[in-house]
C-alpha positions in Angstrom: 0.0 0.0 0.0 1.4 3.1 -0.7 0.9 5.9 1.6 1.4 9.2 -0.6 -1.8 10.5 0.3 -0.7 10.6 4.3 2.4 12.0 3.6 1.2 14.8 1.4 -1.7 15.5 4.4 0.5 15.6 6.8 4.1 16.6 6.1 2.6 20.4 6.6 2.4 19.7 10.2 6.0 18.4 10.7 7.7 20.1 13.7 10.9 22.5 13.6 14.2 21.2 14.6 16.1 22.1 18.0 17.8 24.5 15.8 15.1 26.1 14.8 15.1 25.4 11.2 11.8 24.2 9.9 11.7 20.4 8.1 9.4 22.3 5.2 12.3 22.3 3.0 14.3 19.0 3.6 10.7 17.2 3.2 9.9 18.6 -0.2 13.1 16.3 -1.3 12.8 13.6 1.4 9.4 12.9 1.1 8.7 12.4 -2.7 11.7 10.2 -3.3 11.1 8.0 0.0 7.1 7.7 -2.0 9.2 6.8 -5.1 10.9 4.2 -2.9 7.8 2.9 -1.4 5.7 2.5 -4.4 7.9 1.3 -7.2 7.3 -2.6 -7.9 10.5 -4.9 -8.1 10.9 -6.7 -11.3 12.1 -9.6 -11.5 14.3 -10.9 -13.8 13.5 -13.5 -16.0 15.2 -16.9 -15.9 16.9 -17.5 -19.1 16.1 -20.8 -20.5 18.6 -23.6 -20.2 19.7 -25.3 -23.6 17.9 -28.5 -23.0 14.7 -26.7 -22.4 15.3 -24.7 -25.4 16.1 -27.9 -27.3 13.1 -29.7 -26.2 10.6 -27.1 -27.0 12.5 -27.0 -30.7 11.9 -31.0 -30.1 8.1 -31.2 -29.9 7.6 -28.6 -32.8 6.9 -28.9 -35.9 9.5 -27.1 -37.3 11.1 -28.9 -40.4 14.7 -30.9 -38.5 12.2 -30.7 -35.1 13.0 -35.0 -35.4 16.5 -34.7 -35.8 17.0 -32.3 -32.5 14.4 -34.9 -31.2 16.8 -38.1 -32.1 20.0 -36.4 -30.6 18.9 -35.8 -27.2 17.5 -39.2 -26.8 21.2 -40.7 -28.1 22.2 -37.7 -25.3 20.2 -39.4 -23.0 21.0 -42.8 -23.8 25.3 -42.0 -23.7 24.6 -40.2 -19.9 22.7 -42.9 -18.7 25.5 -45.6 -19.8 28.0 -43.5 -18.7 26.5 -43.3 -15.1 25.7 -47.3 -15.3 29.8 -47.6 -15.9 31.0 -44.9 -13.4 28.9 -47.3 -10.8 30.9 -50.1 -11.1 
């Protein structure tokens, strides 16, 4: 919730300093970028997809070659899996 309508009723009533100098001044800078602060939405940054995702989606496409990006991750597939079978031994 953003509270730029409290801060605009009420910074007119802010006190003066021990030194005497009034907070009028110092607010009209302060205030509106601490609202800016407040208010602004945090974007996040999108995840970048990873090769085999981008691979896969090429995959299940029609796109003409689709089958052949297709064929070579399942021969991927198949050469990790046999590797990890002979790693275990």
């Amino acid at each position: 919730m953003c509270y730029a309508l409290w801060a605009v009723r009420y910074v007119h009533r802010w006190p003066l300093t021990k030194q005497g100098i009034l907070m009028k001044p110092l607010s009209i800078v302060v205030v509106p970028l601490l609202l800016l602060a407040a208010c602004a939405t945090k974007k996040e940054a999108a995840q970048k997809p990873t090769e085999r995702q981008v691979d896969s989606a090429i995959g299940n496409s029609n796109l003409p070659g689709a089958q052949g990006v297709k064929g070579a991750m399942r021969v991927a597939d198949s050469a990790a899996a046999r590797n990890a079978r002979l790693d275990s031994i």
